[in-house]
N, CA, C and O of each residue as an XYZ file, in Angstrom:
604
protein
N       0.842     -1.172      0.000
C       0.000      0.000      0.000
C       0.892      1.243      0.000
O       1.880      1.309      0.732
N       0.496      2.327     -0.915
C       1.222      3.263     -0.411
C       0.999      4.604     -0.084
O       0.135      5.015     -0.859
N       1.285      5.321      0.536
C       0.742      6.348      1.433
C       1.228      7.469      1.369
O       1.845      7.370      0.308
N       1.458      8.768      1.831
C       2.017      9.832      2.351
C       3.314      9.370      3.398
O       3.111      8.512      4.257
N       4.088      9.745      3.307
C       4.662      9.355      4.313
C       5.119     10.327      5.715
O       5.265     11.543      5.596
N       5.294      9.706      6.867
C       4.835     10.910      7.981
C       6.419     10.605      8.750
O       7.379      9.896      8.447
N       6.104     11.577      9.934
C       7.445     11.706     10.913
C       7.962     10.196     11.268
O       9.120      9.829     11.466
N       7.011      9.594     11.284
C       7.333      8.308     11.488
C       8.111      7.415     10.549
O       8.543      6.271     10.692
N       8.148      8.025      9.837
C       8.890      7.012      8.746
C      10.367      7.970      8.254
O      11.142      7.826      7.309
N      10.318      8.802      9.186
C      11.734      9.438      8.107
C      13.153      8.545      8.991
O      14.010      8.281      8.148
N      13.526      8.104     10.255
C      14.124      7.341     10.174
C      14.034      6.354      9.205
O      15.068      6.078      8.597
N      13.062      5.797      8.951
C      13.359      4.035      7.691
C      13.500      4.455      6.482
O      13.697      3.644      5.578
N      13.422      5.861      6.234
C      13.976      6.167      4.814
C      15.103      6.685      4.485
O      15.732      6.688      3.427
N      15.429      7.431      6.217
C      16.831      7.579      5.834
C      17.904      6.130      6.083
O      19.005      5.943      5.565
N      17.452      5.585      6.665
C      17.948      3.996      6.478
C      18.533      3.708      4.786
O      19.577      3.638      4.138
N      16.609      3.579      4.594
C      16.905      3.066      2.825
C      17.576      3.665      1.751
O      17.929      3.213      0.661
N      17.696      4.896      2.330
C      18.553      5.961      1.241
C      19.745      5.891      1.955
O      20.536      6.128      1.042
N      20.458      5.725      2.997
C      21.669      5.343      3.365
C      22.387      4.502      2.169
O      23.323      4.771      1.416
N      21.268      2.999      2.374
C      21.850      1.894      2.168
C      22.212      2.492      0.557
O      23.349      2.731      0.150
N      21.281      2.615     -0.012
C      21.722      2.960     -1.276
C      22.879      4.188     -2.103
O      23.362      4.426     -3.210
N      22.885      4.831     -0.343
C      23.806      5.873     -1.050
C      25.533      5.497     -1.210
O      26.295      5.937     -2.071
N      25.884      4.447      0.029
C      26.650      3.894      0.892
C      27.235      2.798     -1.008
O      28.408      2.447     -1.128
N      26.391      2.546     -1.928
C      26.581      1.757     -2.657
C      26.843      2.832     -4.284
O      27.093      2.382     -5.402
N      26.681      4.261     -3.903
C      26.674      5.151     -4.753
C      25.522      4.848     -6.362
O      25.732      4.760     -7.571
N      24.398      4.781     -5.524
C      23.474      4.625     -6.644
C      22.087      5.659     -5.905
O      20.928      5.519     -6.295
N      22.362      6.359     -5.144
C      21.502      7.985     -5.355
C      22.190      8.439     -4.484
O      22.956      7.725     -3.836
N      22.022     10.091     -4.231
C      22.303     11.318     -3.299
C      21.643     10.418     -1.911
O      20.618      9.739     -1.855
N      22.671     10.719     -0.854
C      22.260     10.652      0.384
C      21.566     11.767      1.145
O      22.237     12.799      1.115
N      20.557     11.863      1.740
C      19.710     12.974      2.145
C      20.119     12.800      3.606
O      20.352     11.756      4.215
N      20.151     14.075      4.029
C      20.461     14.096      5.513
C      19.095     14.085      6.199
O      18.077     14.263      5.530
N      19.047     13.873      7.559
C      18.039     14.004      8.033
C      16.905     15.241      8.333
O      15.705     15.223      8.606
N      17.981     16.405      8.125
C      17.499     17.420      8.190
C      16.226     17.919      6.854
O      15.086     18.361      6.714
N      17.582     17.399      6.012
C      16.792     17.107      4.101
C      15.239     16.408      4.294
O      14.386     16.903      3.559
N      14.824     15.415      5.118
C      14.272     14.822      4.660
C      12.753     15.006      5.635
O      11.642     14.480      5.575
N      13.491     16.199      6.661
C      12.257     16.327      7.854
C      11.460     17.852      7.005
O      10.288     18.226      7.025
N      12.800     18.503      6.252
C      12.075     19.788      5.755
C      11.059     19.408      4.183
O      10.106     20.021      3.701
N      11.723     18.236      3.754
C      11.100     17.996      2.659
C      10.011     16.461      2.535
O       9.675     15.797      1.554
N       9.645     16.304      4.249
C       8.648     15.422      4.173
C       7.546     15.126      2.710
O       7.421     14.325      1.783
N       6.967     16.251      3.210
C       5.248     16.190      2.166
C       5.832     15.949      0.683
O       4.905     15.965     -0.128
N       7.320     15.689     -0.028
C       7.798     15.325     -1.259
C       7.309     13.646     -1.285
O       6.769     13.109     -2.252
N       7.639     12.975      0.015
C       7.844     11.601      0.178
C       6.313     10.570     -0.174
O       5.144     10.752      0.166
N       6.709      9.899     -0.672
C       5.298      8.538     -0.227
C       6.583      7.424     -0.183
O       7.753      7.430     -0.566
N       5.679      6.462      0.512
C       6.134      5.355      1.050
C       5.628      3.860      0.565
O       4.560      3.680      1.150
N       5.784      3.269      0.146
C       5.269      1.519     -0.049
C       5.557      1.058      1.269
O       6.629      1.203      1.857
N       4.157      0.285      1.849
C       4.143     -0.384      3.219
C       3.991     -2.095      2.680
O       3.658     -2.207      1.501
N       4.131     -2.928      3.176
C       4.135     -4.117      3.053
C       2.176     -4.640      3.699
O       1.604     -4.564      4.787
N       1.960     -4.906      2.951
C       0.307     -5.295      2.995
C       0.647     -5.929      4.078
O      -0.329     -5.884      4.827
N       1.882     -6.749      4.784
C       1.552     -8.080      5.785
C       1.802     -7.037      7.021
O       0.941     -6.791      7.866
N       3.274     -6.388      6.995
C       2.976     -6.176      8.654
C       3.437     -4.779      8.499
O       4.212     -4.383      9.369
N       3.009     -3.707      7.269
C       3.271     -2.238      7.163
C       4.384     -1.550      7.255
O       4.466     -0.332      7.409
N       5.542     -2.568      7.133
C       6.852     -2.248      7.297
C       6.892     -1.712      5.918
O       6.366     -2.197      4.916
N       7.849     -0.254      6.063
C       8.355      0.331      4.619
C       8.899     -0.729      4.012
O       9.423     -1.610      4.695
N       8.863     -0.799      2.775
C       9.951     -1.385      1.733
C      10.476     -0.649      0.547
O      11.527     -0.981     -0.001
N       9.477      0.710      0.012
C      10.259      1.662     -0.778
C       9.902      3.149      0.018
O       9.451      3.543      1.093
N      10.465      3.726     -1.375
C      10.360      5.550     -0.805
C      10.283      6.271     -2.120
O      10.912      5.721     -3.024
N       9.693      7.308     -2.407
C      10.055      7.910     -3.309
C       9.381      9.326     -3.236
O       8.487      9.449     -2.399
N       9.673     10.307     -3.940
C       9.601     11.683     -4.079
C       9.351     12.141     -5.292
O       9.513     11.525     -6.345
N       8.830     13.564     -5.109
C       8.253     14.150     -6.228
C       8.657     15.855     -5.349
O       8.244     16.314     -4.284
N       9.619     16.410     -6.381
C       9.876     17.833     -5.923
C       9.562     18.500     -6.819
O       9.818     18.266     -8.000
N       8.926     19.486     -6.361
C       8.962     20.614     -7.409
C      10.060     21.658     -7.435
O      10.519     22.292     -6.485
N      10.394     21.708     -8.743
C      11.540     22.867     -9.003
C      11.055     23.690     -9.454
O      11.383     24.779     -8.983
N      10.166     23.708    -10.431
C       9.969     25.279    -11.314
C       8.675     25.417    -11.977
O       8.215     24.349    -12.382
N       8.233     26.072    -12.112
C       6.688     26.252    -13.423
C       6.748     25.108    -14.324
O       7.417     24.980    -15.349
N       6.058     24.421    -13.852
C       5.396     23.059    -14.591
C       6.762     21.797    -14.528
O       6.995     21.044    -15.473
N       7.170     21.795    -13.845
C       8.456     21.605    -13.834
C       8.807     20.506    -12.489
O       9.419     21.160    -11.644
N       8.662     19.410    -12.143
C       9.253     18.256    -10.865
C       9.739     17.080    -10.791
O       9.207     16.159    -11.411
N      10.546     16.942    -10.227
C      11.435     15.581    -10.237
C      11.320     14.422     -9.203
O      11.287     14.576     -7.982
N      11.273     13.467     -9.744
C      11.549     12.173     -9.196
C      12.580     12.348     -8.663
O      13.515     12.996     -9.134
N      12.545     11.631     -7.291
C      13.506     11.792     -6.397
C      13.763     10.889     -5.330
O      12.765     10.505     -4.720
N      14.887     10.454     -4.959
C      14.993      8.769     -3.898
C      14.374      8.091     -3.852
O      13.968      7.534     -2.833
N      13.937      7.800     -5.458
C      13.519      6.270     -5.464
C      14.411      5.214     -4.968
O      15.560      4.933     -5.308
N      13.474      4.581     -3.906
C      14.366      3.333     -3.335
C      13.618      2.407     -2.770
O      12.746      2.527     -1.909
N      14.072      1.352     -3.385
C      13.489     -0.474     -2.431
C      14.302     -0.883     -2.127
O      15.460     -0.612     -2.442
N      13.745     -1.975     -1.134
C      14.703     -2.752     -0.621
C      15.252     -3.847     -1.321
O      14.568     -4.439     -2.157
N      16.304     -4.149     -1.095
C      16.517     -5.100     -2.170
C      15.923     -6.467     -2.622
O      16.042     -7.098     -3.672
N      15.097     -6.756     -1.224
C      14.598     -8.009     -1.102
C      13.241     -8.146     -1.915
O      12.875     -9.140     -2.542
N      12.503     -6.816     -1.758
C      11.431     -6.537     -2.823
C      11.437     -5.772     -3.932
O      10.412     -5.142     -4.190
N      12.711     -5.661     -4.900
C      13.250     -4.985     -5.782
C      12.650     -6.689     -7.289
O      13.009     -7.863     -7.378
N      11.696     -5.848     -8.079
C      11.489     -6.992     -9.136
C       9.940     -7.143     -8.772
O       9.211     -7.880     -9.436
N       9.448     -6.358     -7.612
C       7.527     -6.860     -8.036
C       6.865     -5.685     -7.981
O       5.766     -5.888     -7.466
N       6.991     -4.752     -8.219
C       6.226     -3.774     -9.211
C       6.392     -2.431     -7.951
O       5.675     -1.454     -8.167
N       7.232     -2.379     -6.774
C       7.123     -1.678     -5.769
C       7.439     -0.232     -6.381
O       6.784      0.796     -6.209
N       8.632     -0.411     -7.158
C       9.317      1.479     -7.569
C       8.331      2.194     -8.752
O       8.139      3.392     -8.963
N       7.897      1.259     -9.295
C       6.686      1.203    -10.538
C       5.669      2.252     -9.742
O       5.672      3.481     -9.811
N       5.018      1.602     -9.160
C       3.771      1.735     -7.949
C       4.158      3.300     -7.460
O       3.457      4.263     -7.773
N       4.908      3.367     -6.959
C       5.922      4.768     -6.391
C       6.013      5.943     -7.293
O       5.474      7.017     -7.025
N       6.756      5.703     -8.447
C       6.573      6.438     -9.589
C       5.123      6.891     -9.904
O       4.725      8.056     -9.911
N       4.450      5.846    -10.146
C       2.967      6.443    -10.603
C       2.033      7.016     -9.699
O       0.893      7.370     -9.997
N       2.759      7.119     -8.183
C       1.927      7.432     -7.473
C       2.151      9.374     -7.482
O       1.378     10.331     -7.437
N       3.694      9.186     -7.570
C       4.378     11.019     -7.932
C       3.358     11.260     -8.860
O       2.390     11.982     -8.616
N       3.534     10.722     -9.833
C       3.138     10.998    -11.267
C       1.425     11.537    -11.138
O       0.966     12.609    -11.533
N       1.004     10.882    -10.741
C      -0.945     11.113    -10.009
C      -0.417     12.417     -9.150
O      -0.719     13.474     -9.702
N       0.159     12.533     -8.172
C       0.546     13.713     -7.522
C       0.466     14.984     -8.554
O      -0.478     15.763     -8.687
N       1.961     14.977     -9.382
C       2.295     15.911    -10.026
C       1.127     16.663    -11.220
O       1.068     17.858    -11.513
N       0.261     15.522    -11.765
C      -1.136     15.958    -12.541
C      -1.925     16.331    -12.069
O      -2.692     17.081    -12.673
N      -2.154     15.949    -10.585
C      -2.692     16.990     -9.270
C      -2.817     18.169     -9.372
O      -3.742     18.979     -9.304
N      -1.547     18.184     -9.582
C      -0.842     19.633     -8.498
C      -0.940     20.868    -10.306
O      -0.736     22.082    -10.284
N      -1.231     20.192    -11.378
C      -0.408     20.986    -12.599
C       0.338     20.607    -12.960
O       0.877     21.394    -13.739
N       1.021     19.348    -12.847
C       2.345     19.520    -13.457
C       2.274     18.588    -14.416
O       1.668     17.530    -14.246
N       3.111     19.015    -15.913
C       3.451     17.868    -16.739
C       4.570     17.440    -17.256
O       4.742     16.474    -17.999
N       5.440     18.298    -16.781
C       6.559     17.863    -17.117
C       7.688     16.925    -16.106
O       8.727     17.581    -16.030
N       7.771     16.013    -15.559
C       8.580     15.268    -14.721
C       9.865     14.847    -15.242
O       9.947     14.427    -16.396
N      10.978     14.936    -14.405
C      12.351     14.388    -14.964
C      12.707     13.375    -13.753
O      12.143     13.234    -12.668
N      14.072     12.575    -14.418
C      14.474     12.352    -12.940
C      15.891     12.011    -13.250
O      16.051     11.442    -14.330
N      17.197     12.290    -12.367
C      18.548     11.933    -12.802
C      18.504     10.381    -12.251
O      17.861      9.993    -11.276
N      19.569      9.372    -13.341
C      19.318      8.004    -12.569
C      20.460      7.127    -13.287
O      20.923      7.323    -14.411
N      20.804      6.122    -12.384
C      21.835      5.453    -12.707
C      21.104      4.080    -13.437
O      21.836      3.183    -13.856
N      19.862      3.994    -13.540
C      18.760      3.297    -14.207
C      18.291      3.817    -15.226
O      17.183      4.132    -14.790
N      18.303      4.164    -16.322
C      17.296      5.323    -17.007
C      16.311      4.287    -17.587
O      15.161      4.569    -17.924
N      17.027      2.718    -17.695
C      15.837      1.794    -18.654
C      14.357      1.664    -17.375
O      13.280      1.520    -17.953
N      14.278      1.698    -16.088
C      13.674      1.237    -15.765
C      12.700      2.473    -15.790
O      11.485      2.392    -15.609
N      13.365      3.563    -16.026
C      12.129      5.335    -16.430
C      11.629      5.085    -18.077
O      10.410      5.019    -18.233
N      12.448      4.950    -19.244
C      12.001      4.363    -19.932
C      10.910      3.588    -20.062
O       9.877      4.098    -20.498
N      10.940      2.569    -19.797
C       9.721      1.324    -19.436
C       8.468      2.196    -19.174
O       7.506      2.113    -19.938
N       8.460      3.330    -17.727
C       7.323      3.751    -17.825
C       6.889      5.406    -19.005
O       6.095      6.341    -18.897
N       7.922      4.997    -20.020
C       7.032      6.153    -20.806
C       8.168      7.398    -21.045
O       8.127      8.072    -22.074
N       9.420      7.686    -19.741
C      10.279      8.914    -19.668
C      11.019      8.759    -20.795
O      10.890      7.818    -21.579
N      11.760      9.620    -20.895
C      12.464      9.778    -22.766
C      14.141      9.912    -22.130
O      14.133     10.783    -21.261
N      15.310      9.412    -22.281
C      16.380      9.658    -22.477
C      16.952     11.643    -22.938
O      17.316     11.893    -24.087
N      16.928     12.309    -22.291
C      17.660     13.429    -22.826
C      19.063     14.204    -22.051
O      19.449     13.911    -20.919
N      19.572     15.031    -22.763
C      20.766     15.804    -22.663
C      20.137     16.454    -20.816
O      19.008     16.737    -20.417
N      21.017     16.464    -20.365
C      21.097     17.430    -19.054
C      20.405     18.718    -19.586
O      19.282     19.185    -19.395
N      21.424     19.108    -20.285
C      21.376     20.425    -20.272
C      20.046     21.077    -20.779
O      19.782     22.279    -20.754
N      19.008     19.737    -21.392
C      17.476     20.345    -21.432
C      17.082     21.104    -20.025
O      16.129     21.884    -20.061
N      17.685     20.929    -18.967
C      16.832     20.876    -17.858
C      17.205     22.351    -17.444
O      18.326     22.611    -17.884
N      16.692     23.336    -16.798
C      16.994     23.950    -16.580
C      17.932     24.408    -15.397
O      17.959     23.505    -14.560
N      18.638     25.384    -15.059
C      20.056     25.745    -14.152
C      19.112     25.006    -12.635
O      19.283     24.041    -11.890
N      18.289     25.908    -12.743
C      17.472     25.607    -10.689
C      17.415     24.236    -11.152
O      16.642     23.755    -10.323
N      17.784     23.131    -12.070
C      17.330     21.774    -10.751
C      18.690     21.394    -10.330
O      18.778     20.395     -9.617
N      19.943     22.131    -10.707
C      21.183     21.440    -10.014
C      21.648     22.223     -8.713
O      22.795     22.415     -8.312
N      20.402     22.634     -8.151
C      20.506     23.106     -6.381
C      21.634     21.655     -5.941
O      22.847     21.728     -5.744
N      20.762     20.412     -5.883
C      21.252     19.557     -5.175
C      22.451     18.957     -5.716
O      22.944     18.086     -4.999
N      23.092     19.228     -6.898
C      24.051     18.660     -7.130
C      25.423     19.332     -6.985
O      26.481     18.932     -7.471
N      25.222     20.406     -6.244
C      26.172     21.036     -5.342
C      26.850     20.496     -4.317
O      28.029     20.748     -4.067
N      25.923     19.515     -3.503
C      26.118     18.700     -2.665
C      26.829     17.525     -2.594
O      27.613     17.028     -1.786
N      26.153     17.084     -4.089
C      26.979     15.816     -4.495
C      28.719     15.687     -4.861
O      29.586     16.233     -5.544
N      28.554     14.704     -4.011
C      30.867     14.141     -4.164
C      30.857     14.433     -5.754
O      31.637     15.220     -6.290
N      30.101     13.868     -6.272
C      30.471     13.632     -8.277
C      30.866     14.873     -8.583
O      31.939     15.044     -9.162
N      29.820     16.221     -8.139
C      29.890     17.358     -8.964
C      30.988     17.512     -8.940
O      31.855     17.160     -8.140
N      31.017     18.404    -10.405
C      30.836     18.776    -11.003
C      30.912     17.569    -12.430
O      30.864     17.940    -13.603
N      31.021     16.277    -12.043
C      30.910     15.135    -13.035
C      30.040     14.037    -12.842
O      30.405     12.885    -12.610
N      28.634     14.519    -12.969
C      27.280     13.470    -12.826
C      27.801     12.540    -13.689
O      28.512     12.768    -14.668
N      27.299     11.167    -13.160
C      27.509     10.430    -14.020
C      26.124      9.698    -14.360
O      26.001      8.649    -14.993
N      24.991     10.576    -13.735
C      23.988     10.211    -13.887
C      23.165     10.218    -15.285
O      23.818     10.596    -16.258
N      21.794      9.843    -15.513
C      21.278      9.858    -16.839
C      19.812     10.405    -16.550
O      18.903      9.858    -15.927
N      19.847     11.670    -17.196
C      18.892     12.587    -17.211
C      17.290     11.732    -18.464
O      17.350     11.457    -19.663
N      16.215     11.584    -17.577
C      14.785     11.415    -18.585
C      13.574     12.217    -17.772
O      13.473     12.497    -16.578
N      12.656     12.485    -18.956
C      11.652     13.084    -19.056
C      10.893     12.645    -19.524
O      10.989     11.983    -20.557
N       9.532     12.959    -18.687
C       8.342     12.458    -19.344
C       7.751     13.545    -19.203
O       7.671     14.091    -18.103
N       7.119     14.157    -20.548
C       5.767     15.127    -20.875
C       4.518     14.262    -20.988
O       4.378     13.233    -21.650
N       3.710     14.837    -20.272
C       2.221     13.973    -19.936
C       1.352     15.196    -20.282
O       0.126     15.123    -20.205
């Protein structure tokens, strides 16, 4: 099931975004990151006993303009439709809210593909979404892979 995710869950996501950052396959969010930017988050709970198993985000950067953001499962439920589920749940968000344009940087781009996002140049994107990649060890050399989906 997946939900909003609340105070209660920002320890187990900064867990899950640890684990994954610790393996350099997304930005590690501090805790501070992740208490100011709650209401970005939803969560996948496990139907049996509501334990998180993913996370994911939807930020807005600019006029019509938001990104996918710490997508993450666990590895044990990585392969049954959990980051899928997550994605489309931003995605329902972001058509919510106005928005149609979604990107997301990723060391995956086939699995954004699959749902529909397009492969493009960085430099489509505009200057404000590399706030956070100031932060990042890589910068000033992403080695990430920029897609978009217009809906």
């Amino acid at each position: 099931m997946i939900v909003k995710a609340t105070m209660n869950d920002v320890q187990s996501i900064h867990d899950l975004l640890g684990h994954f950052a610790r393996k350099e396959s997304l930005l590690s969010r501090s805790l501070s990151e992740l208490y100011s930017y709650l209401r970005d988050f939803f969560v996948f709970r496990n139907d049996d006993d509501s334990r998180m198993v993913g996370v994911c985000g939807l930020h807005i950067c600019w006029d019509n303009l938001a990104e996918i953001r710490s997508l993450a499962v666990q590895d044990t439920e990585q392969g049954h439709g959990v980051g899928r589920a997550l994605v489309e749940a931003c995605l329902s968000d972001a058509v919510m809210l106005g928005i149609y344009r979604i990107f997301a940087l990723t060391y995956v781009p086939e699995f954004f593909v699959k749902q529909g996002f397009k492969v493009v140049p960085k430099d489509v994107l505009p200057h404000k979404v590399w706030a956070d990649c100031l932060k990042c060890p890589k910068f000033p050399n992403c080695d990430e892979t920029a897609v978009l989906l217009e809906l």
